[in-house]
C-alpha positions in Angstrom: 0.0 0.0 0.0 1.1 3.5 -0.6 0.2 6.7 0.9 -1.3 7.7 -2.3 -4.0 5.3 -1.8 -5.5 7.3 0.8 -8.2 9.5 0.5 -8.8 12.6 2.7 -12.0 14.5 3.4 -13.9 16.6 6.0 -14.8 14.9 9.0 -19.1 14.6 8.9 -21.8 12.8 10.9 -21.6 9.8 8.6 -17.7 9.0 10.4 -19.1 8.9 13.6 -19.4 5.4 14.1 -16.2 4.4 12.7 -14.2 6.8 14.8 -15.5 5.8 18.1 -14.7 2.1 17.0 -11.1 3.2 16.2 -10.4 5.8 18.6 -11.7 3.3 21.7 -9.5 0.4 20.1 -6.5 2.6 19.7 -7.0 4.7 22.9 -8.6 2.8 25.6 -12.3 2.0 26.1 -14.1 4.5 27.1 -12.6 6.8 25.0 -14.9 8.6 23.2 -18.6 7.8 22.8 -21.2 9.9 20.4 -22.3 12.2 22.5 -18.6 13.3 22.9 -18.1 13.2 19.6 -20.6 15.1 18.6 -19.4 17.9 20.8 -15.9 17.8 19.4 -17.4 18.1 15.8 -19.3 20.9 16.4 -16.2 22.6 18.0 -14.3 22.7 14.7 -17.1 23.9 12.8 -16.9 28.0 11.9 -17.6 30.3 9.5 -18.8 27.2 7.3 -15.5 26.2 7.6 -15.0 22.6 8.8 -11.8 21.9 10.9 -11.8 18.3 11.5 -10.7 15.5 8.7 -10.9 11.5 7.9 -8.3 9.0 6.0 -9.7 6.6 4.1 -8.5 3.6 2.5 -10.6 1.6 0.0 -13.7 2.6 2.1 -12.1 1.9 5.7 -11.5 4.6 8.3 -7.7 4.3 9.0 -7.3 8.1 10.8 -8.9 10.8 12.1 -8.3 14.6 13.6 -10.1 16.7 15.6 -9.6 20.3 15.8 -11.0 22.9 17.8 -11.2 26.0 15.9 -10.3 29.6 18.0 -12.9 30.2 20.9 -14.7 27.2 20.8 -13.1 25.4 23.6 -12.4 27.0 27.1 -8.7 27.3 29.4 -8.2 24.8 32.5 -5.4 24.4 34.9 -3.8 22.1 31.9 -3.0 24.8 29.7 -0.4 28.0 30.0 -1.9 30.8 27.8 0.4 32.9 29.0 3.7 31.0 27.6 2.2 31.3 23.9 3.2 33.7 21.4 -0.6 34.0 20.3 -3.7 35.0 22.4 -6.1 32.5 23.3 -8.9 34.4 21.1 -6.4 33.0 18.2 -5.7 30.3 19.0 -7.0 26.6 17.8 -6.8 23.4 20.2 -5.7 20.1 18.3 -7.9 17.3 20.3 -7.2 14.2 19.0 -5.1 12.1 16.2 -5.4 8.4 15.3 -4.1 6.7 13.2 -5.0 2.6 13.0 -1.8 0.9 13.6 -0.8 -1.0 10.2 -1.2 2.6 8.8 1.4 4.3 11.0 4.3 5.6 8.6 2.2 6.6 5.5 2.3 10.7 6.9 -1.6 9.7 7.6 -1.3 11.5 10.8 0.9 14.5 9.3 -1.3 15.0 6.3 -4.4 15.7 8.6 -2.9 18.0 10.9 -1.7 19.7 7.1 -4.9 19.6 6.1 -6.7 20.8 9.7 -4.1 24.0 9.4 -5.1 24.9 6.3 -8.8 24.7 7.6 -7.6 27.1 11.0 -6.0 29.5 9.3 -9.1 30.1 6.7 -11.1 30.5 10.8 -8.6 33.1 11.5 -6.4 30.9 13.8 -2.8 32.0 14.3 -1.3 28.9 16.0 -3.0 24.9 17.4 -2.4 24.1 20.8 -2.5 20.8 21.9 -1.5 17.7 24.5 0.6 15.1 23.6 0.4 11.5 24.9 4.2 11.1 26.0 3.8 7.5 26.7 2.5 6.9 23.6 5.0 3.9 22.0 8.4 5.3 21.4 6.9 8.9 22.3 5.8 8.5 19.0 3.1 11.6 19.6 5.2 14.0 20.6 8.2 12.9 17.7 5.6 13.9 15.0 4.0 16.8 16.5 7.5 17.9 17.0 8.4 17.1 13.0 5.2 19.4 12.2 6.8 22.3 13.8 5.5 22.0 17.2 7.0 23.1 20.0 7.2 22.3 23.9 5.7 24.6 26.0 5.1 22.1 29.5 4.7 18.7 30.4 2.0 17.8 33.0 2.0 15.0 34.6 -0.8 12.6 35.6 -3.4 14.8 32.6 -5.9 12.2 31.7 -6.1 10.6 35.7 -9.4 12.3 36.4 -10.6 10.7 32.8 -9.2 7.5 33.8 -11.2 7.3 37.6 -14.2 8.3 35.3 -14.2 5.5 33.2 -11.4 5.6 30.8 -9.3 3.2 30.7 -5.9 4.0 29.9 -4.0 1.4 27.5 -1.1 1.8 29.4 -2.3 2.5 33.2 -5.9 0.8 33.3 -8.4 2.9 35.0 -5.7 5.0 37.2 -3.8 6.8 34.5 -1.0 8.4 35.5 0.3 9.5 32.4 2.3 12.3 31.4 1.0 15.5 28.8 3.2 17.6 26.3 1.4 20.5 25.8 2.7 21.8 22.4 2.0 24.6 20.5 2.4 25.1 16.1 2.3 28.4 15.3 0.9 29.0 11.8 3.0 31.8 10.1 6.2 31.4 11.7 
């Protein structure tokens, strides 16, 4: 397979389904359910402008990013605004990227955060925020975020606990997650 043979497209309401499946399977159950899902959609969605994109191979979901475009999502103690080179009130929030395992190494994962920019920008973004899984295998999250230009502004450790004691159970920790965050920022015309 080559990467060519993937096809790229707007995230939509017809996706649903197959993300949860893969996000769950590549995340931890518990994950993400539809509800959530819809409420991660809908944050990516301005100006008519959708955010948020799907990989496709011969009519399978192999990946999936979810961006939040500027204003749509609020500040908590896991986030430091004030180490940014942009405000808030431009800034996006990258939520989640999955890729299905025997499609890691195509760019899949690169290509959607390329293509989610693109979509930001056109919103009025100057820069994407996000948290990276450190323990993800090899660091892997934080070695591509890093290759797309992101840079470390904090770790924080033990991000996705309260998730974990909720429900979520961690792939690595179970349901006491004690995993550690890279919040990273890209910063679109630098």
């Amino acid at each position: 397979m080559n990467k060519e043979d993937i096809a790229y497209k707007p995230l939509s309401a017809a996706d649903f389904a197959s993300i949860i499946t893969l996000a769950n399977h590549v995340h931890g159950a518990g994950y993400l359910n539809l509800e959530l899902l819809r409420q991660w959609f809908n944050r990516g969605l301005l100006a008519n402008v959708n955010a948020s994109y799907v990989a496709y191979h011969q009519q399978k979901l192999v990946g999936f990013r979810i961006s939040y475009s500027p204003k749509s999502w609020t500040i908590d103690k896991w986030y430091s605004p004030q180490l940014w080179d942009t405000k808030q009130s431009d800034t996006a929030y990258f939520k989640c990227n999955t890729v299905a395992e025997s499609y890691r190494g195509l760019g899949i994962g690169s290509q959607l955060l390329k293509l989610s920019i693109v979509a930001l920008k056109q919103q009025g973004a100057k820069g994407g925020v996000s948290h990276l899984w450190r323990q993800s295998p090899g660091n892997s999250a934080v070695k591509y975020f890093t290759k797309c230009g992101g840079q470390l502004i904090k770790l924080h450790p033990d991000k996705w606990r309260e998730d974990s004691l909720n429900g979520y159970e961690c792939t690595i920790c179970g349901f006491d997650c004690h995993c550690e965050a890279a919040e990273m920022i890209i910063y679109f015309d630098h």
